[in-house]
C-alpha positions as CSV (number, residue, x, y, z in Angstrom):
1,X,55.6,-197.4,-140.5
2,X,54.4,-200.4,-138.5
3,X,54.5,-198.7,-134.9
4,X,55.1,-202.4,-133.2
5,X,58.4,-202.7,-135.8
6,X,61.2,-201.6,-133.1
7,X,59.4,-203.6,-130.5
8,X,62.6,-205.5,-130.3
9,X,65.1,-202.3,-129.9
10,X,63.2,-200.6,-126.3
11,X,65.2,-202.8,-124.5
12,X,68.8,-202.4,-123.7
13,X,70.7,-199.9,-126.0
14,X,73.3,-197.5,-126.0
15,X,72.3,-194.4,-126.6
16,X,75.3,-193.1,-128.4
17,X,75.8,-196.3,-130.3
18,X,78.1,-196.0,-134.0
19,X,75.3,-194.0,-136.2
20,X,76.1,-191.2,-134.4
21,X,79.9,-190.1,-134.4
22,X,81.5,-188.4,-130.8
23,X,81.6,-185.2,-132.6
24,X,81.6,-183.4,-135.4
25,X,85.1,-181.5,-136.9
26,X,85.5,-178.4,-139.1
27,X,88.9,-178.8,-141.1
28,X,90.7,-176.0,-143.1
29,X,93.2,-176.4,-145.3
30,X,96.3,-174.2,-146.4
31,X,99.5,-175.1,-148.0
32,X,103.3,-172.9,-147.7
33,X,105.9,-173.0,-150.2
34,X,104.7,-175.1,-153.0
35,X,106.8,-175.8,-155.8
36,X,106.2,-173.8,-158.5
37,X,105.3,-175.8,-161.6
38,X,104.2,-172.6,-163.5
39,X,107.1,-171.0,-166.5
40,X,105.3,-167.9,-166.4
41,X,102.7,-167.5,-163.3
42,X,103.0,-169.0,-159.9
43,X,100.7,-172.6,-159.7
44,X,97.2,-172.3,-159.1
45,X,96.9,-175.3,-156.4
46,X,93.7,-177.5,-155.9
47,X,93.1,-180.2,-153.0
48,X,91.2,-183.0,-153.3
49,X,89.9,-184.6,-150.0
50,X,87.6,-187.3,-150.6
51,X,86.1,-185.9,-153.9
52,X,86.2,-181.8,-153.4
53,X,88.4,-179.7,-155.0
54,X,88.4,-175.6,-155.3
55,X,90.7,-174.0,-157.2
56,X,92.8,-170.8,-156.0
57,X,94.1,-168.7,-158.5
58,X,98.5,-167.7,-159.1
59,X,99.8,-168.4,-155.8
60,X,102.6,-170.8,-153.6
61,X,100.5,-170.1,-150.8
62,X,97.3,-170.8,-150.7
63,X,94.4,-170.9,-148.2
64,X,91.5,-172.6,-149.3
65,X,88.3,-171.3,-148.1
66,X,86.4,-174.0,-148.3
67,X,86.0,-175.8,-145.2
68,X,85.1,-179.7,-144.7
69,X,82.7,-181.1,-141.9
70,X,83.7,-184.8,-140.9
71,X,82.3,-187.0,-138.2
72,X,85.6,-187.8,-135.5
73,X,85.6,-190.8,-133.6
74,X,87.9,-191.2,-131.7
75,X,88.0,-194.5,-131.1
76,X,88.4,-195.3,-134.9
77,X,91.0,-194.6,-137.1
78,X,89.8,-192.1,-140.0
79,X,92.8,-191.8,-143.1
80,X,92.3,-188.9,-145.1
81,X,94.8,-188.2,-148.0
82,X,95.2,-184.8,-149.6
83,X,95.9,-184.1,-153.4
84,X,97.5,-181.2,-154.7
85,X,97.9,-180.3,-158.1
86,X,98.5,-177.1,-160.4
87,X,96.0,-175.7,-163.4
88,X,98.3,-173.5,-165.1
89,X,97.5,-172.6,-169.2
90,X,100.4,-172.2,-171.9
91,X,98.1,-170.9,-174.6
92,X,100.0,-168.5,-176.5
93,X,103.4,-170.0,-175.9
94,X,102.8,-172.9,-178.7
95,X,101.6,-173.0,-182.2
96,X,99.2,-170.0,-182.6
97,X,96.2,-172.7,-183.0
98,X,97.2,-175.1,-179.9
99,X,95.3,-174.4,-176.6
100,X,96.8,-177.0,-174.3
101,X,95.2,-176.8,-170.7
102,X,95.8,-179.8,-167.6
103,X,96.5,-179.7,-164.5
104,X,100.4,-180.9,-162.6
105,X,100.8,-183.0,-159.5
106,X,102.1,-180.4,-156.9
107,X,102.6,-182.9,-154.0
108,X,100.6,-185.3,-151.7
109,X,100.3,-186.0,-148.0
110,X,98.4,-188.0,-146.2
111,X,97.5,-188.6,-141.9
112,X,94.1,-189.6,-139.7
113,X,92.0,-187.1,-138.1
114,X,93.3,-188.1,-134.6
115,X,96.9,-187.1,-135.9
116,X,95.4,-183.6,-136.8
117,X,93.0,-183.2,-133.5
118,X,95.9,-185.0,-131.3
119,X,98.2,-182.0,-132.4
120,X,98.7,-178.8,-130.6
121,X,95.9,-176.2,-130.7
122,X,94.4,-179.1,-133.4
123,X,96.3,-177.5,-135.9
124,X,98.7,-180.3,-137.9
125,X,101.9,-179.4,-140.2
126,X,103.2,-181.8,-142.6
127,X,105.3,-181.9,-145.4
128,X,104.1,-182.7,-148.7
129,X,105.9,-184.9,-150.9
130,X,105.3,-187.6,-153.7
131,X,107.5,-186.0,-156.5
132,X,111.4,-187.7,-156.1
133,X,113.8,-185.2,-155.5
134,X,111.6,-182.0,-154.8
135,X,110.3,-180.0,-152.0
136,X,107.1,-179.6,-152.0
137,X,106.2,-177.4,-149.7
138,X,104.0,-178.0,-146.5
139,X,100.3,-178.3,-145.8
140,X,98.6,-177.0,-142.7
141,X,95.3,-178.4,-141.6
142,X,93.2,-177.6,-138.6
143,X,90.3,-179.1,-137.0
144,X,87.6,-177.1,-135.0
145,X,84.9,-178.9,-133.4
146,X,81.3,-177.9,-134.2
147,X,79.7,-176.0,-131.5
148,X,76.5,-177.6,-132.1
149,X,78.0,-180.4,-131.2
150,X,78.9,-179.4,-127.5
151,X,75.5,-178.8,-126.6
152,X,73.3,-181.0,-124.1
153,X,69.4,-180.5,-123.4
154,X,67.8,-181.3,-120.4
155,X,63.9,-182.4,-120.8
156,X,61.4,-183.2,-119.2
157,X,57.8,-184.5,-120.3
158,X,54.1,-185.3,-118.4
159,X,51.6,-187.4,-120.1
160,X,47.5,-187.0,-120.0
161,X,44.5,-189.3,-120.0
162,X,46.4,-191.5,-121.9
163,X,45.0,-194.9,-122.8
164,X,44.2,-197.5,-120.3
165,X,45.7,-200.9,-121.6
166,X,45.9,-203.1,-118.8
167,X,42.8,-204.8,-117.0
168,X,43.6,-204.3,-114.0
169,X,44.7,-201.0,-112.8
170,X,45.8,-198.4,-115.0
171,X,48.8,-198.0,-117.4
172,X,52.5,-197.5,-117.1
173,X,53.4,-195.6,-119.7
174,X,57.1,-194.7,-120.9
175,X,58.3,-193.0,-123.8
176,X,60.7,-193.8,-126.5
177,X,62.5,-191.4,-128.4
178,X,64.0,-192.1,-131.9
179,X,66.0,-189.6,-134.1
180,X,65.4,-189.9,-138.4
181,X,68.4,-191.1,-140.6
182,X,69.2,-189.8,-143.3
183,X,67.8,-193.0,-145.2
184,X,64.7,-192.6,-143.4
185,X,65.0,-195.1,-141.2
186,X,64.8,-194.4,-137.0
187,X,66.9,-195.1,-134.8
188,X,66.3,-195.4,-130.9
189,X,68.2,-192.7,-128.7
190,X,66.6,-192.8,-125.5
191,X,64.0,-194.6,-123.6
192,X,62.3,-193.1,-120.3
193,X,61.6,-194.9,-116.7
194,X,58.0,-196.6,-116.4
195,X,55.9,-194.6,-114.4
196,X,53.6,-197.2,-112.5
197,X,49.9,-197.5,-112.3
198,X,48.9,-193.8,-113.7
199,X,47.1,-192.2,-116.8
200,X,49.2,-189.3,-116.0
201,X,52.4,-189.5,-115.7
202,X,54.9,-187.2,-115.4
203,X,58.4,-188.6,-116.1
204,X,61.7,-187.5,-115.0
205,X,64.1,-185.2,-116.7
206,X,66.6,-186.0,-118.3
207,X,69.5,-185.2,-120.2
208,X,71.0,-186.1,-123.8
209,X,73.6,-184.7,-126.4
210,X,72.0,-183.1,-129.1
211,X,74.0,-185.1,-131.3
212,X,72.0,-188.5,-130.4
213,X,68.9,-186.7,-130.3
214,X,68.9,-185.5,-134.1
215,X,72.9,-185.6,-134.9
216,X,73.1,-181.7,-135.1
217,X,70.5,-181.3,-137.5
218,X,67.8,-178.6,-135.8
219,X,65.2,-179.8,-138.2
220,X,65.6,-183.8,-138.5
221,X,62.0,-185.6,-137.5
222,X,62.5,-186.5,-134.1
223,X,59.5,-189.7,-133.4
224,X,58.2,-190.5,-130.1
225,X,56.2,-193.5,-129.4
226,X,54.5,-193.9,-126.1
227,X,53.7,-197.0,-124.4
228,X,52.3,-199.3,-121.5
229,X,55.1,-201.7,-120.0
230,X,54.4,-204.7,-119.7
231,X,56.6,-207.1,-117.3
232,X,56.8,-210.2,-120.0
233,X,58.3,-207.8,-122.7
234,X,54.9,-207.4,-125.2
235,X,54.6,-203.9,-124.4
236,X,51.6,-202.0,-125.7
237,X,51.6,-199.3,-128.1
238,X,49.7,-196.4,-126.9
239,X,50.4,-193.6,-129.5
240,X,53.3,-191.4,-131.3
241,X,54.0,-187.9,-132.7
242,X,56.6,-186.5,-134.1
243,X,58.7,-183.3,-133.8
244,X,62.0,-181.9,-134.6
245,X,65.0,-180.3,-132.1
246,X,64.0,-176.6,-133.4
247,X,60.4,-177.2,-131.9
248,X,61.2,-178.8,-128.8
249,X,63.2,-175.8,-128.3
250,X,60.4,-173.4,-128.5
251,X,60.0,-174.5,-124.8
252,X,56.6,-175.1,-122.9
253,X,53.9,-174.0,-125.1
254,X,50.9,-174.6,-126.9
255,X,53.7,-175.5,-129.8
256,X,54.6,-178.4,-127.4
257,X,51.6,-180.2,-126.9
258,X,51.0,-183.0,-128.6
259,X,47.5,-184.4,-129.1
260,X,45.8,-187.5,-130.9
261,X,43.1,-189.1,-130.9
262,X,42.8,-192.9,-130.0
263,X,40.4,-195.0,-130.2
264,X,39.0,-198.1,-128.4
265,X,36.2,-200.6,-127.8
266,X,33.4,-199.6,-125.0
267,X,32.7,-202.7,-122.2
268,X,30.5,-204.3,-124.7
269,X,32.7,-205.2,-127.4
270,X,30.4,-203.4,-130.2
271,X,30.7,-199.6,-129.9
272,X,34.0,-197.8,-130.2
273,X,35.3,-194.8,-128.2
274,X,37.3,-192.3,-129.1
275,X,39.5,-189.9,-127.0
276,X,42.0,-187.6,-126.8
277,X,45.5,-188.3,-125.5
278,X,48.4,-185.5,-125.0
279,X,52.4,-186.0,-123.9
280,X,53.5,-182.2,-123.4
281,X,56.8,-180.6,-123.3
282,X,57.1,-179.2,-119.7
283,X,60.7,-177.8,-119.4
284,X,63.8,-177.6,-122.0
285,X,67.0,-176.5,-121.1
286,X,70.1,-176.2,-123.2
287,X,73.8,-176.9,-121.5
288,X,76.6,-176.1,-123.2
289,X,79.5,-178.9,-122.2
290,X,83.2,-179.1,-122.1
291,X,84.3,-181.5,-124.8
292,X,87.1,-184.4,-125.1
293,X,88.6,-182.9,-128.0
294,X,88.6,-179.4,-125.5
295,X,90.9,-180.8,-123.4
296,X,92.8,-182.1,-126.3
297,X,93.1,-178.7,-128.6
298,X,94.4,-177.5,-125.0
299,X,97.0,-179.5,-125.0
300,X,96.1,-182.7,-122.7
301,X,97.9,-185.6,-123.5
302,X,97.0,-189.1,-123.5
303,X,100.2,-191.7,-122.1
304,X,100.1,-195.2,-123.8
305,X,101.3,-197.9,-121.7
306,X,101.1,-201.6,-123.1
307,X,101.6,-204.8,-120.7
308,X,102.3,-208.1,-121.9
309,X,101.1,-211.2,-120.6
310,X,104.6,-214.0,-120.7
311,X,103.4,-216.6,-119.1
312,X,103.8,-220.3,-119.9
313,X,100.1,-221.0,-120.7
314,X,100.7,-219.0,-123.9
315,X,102.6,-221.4,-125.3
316,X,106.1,-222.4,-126.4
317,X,106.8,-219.2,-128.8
318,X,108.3,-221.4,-131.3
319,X,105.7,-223.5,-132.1
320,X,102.8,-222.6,-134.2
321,X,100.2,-223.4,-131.6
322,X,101.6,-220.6,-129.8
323,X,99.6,-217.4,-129.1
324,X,102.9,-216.0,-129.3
325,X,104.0,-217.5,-132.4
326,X,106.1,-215.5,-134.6
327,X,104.5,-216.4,-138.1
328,X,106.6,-214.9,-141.3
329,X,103.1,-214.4,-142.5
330,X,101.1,-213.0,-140.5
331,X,100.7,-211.4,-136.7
332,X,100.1,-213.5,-133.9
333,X,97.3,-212.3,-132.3
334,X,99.3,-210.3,-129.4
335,X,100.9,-207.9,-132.3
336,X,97.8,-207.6,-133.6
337,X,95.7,-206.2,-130.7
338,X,98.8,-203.9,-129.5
339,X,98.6,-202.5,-133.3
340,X,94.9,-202.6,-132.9
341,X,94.9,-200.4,-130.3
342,X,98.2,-198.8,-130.5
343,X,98.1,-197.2,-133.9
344,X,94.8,-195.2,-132.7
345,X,95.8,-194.0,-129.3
346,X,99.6,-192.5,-130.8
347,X,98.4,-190.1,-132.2
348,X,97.0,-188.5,-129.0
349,X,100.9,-188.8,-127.5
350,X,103.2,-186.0,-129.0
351,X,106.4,-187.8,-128.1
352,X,104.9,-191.3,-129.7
353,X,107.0,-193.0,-126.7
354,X,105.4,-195.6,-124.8
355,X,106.7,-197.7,-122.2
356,X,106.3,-201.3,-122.8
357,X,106.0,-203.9,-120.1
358,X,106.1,-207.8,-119.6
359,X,104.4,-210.2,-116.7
360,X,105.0,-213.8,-116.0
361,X,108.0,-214.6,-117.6
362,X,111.5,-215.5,-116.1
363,X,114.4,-212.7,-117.2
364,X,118.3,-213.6,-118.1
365,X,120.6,-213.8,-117.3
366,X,119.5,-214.9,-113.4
367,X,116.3,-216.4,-114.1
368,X,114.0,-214.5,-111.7
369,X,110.3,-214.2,-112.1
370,X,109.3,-210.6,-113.0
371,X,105.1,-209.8,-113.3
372,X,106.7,-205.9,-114.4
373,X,109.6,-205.8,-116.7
374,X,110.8,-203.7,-119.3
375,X,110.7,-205.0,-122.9
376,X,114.0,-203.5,-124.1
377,X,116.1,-204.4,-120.6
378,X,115.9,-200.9,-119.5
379,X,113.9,-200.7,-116.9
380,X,114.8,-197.0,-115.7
381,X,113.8,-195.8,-119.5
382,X,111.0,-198.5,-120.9
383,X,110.1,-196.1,-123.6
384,X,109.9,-197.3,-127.0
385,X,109.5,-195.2,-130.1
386,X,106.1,-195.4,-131.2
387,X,104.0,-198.6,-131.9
388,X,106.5,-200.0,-134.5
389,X,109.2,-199.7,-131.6
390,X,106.9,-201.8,-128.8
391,X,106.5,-204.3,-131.6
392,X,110.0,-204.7,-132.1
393,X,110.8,-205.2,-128.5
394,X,107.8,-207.8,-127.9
395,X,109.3,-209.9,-130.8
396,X,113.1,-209.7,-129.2
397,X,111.6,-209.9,-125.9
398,X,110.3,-213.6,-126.9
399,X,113.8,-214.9,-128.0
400,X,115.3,-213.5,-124.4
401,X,112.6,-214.4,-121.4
402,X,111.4,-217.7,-120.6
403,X,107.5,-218.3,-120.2
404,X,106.6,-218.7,-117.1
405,X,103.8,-217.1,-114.4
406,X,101.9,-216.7,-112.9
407,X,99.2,-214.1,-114.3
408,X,99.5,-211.1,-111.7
409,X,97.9,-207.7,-113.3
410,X,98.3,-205.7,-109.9
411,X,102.2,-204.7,-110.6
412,X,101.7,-203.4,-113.9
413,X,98.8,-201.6,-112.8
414,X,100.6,-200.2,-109.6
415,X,103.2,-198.8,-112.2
416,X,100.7,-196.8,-114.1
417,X,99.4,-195.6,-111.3
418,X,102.1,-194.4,-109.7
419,X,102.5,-192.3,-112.8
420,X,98.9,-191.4,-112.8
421,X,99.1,-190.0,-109.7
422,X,101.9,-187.6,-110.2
423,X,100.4,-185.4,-112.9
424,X,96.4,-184.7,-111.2
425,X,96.2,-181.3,-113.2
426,X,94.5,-182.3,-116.3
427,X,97.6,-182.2,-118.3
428,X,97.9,-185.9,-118.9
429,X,96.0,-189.0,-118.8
430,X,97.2,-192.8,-118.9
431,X,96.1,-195.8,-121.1
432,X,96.8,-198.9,-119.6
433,X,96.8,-202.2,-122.3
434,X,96.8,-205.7,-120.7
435,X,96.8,-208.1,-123.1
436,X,96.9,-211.8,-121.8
437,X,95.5,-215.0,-122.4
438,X,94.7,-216.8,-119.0
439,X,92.9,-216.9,-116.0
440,X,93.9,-213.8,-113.2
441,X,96.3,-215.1,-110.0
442,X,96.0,-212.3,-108.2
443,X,92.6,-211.3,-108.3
444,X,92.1,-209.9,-104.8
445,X,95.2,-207.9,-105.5
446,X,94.1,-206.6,-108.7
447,X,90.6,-205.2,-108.0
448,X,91.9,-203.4,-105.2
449,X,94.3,-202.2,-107.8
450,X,91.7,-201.3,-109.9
451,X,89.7,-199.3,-106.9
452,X,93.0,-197.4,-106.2
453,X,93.5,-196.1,-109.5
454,X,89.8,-194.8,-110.3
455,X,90.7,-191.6,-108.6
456,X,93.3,-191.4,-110.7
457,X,93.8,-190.3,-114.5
458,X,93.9,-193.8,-116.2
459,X,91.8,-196.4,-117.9
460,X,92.5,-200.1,-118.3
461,X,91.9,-202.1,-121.3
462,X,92.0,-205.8,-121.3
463,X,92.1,-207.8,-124.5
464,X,92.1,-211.7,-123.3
465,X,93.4,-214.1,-126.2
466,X,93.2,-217.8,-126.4
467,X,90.5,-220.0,-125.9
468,X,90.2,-219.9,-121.9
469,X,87.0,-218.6,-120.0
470,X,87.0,-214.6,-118.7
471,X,84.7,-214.8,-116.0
472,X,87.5,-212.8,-114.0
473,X,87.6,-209.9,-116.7
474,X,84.4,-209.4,-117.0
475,X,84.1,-209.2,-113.0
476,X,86.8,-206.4,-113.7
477,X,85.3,-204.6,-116.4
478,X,82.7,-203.7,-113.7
479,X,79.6,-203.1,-116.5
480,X,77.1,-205.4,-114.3
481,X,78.1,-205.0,-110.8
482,X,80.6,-202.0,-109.8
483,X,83.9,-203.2,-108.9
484,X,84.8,-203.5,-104.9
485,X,87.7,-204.4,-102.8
486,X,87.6,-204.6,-99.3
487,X,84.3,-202.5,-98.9
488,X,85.2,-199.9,-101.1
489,X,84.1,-199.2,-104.5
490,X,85.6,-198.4,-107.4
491,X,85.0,-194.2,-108.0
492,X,84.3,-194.6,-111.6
493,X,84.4,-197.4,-114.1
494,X,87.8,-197.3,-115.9
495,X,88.2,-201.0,-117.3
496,X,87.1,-202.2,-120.3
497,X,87.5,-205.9,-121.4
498,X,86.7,-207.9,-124.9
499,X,87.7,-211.4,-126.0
500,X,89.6,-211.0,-128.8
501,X,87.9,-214.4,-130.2
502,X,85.1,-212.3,-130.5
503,X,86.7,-210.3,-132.9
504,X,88.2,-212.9,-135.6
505,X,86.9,-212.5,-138.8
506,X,86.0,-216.0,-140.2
507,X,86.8,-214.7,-144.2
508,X,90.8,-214.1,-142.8
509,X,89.9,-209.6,-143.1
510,X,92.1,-208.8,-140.1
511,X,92.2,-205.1,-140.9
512,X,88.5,-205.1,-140.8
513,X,88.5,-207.3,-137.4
514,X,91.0,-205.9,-135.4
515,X,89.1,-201.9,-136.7
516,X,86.1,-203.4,-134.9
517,X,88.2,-204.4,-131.9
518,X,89.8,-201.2,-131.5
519,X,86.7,-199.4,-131.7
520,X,85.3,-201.3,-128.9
521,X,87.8,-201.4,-126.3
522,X,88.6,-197.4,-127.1
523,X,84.4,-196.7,-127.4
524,X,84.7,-195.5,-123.7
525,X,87.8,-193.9,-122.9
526,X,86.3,-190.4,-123.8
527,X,83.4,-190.9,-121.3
528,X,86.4,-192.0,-118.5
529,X,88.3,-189.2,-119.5
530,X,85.7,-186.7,-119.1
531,X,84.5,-187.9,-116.0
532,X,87.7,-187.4,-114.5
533,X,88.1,-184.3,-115.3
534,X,84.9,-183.6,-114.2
535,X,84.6,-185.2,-110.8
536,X,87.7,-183.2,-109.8
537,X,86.6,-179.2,-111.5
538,X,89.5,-179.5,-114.1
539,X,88.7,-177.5,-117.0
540,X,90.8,-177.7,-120.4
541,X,93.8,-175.3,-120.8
542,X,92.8,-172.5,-123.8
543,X,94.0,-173.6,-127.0
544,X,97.3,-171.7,-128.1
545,X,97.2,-168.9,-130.7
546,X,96.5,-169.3,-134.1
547,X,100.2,-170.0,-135.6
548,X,101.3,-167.8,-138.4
549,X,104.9,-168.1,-139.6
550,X,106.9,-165.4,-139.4
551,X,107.5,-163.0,-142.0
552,X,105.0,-165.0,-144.0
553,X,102.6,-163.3,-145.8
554,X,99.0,-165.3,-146.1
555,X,99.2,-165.5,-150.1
556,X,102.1,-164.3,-152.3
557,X,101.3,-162.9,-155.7
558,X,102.7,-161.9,-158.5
């Protein structure tokens, strides 16, 4: 491979970006009380998830043994559907020369991985159904994270004689690090500081999941390229070497030295040089962290709250130029961020009730101006069961209000926030969605809002509609400069903001556009969620005991 080819890529980047997934799950599968399709024999049941199936032999209920490894993100949401059917044979029971052997449908059920790591001890009970009239039984499936997938390394790395590229002075050299995919292509997963004006550098530790570094896989080719920085971009390439997770964790040793030889022309421009250069391992340590999904399988749950911006810059509801427009064919875009959004974060809430505010609009029968109102009139229980329920009272809650404004955030925020900070043990955590079209009235109000809350257990997400500029929201989101309010500084960044323009898919595929938007607005919320829990010692509550029915006996034979 060309070594200048991912020039372009040592800039900014995310080390964690979407090839590598938050975590890896272990699922099992069993199944209670199926309906017995056999005359003679009890079923023998088969799953099918994706495209495995395994076969257990004259039972009603079965526990598969074999297990399935999928990538969980949580900030997308992952259908799986599972297949049952029976193999049963009735040779012997028709004509002496007929052999008839097939296999029966049994039942069928189907959830997302967040339902099944959202669920208590991340163990998930559903009925199976799909044949009218019948009970089919149940299936349980449990998810266990991978515990390759908790750990961290620390590392740290010196350079040696390494090549001299600039004129004047000597070289600063940084190294780039890029874990194999399974296509064989590399992709970049971390990128150390410049050391200035040395030949030997020695570069600071630092830390990374093993999961970016070679996605769990101890032996993946793990490629580091060294080079000299160059302040107008064109850095030059000094060397590379490769080696894999399982060496690197050999330690410092002559195993982690890593020599080649370069070469170079001498002062005159005729005769070439060649030396020596070495980048060697110098410490590696292995950390084994607390995970998101911990705190979930203990049974932390995540509040949705979802705010609603009514004010008259949105348009008159009943026209089609309307952001709020009520289309018979299709969402406006309001519905279809809070669905966005919504659908993903339910299933971390094991009541699916979420309280569901308004801001900007003047409420019946009076005519007052409200910035934090209750969709369904009931402000002393603004719950709403699950997402389908908010939708409903957004679209009655256009018929009743009148547009009006102006855009405050701060009172909706307050009201999370007063919730947030009645439950500091770890045992919940709050979700706040703004979505709104316009530009922020109360901005000084808000960020100091914002500050307030980022000792608390809550993110923000802001999803701006319309056409109008977001220079506000992006001051909020905090990514460039840390958000401040009257010289104090936000603890921790918990806002994230994206234009939902930026998310319309030109060929009218709104499932596919509003997936993307979801998984950038929710992309963060484990990181703020962890360092919450962090910052204040909480650790995550031990995950129940295994659940076995009572009386029920793991497989029933005959």
């Amino acid at each position: 491979m060309n070594s200048f080819s991912n020039m372009a890529t040592i800039g900014d980047f995310d080390p964690l970006n979407a090839a590598v997934p938050a975590t890896k799950v272990e699922m099992t599968v069993s199944c209670r009380n199926l309906l017995d399709r056999d005359t003679f024999s009890k079923s023998d049941p088969s799953k099918i998830i994706f495209t495995t199936t395994e076969v257990i032999d004259n039972t009603l209920n079965p526990d598969f043994v074999r297990k399935f490894i999928l990538d969980y993100f949580f900030e997308e949401r992952q259908n799986l559907r599972f297949d049952l059917s029976a193999t049963f044979c009735l040779t012997g029971f028709l004509a002496p020369s007929v052999s008839l052997s097939l296999k029966d449908f049994l039942g069928q059920a189907s959830c997302t991985l967040g339902e099944i790591v959202g669920s208590m001890g991340s163990r998930l009970e559903k009925p199976l159904g799909g044949i009218p009239g019948k009970k089919c039984g149940t299936i349980i499936v449990k998810a266990e994270e991978l515990s390759n997938c908790r750990e961290s390394v620390m590392m740290q790395f010196c350079g040696n004689k390494l090549d001299k590229k600039d004129f004047f002075g000597k070289s600063d050299p940084f190294l780039v690090f890029y874990r194999s995919n399974e296509d064989g292509t590399f992709t970049i997963c971390h990128k150390t500081e410049v050391v200035k004006n040395t030949l030997s550098p020695v570069w600071q530790a630092f830390k990374i999941p093993v999961r970016a570094l070679c996605n769990g896989d101890y032996d993946r080719t793990i490629k580091i390229e060294v080079y000299d920085w160059d302040r107008d971009g064109s850095h030059d390439f000094i060397g590379e070497f490769s080696t894999s997770y399982r060496e690197l964790s050999r330690g410092q040793s002559q195993f982690n030295v890593y020599e080649w030889v370069a070469c170079c022309r001498a002062e005159t421009r005729v005769s070439l040089l060649s030396f020596t250069l070495q980048v060697t391992l110098l410490s590696f340590l292995v950390d084994i962290e607390v995970t998101f999904l911990d705190y979930i399988k203990g049974g932390t749950q995540i509040n949705f709250t979802v705010a609603i911006d009514f004010t008259a810059s949105n348009g008159n509801p009943a026209q089609p130029t309307s952001l709020h427009y009520m289309s018979p064919y299709q969402l406006n875009a309001y519905a279809m961020a809070l669905k966005a959004v919504g659908e993903i974060i339910q299933d971390y809430d094991s009541d699916k009730m979420f309280p569901a505010l308004g801001f900007g609009a003047k409420l019946p029968p009076d005519g007052r101006v409200s910035h934090e109102f209750a969709l369904n009139g009931n402000p002393q229980n603004p719950y709403c069961n699950g997402i389908d329920g908010v939708m409903e009272v957004y679209y009655q809650s256009l018929k009743s209000v009148q547009l009006y404004g102006p855009t405050n955030f701060s009172p909706v925020i307050n009201h999370v926030a007063r919730y947030a900070a009645s439950v500091k043990d770890g045992s919940q955590y709050f979700v706040l969605l703004i979505i709104t079209d316009g530009v922020i009235s109360d901005m000084a109000q808000a960020k100091e809002s914002i500050v307030n809350a980022s000792c608390l257990p809550m993110s923000i997400i802001i999803v701006g509609v319309g056409p109008a500029e977001f220079d506000a929201m992006i001051e909020l989101d905090g990514d460039d400069v840390r958000i401040s309010s009257r010289g104090r500084y936000a603890e921790r960044d918990i806002v994230q903001f994206v234009p939902f323009r930026d998310y319309i898919d030109r060929t009218g595929n709104h499932i596919l556009s509003m997936a993307r938007l979801a998984k950038d607005v929710l992309a963060e919320i484990p990181d703020q969620f962890l360092s919450y829990m962090r910052t204040r010692g909480i650790k995550p509550s031990p995950a129940p005991p295994p659940y076995t029915p009572p009386g029920h006996p793991l497989q029933t034979q005959i």
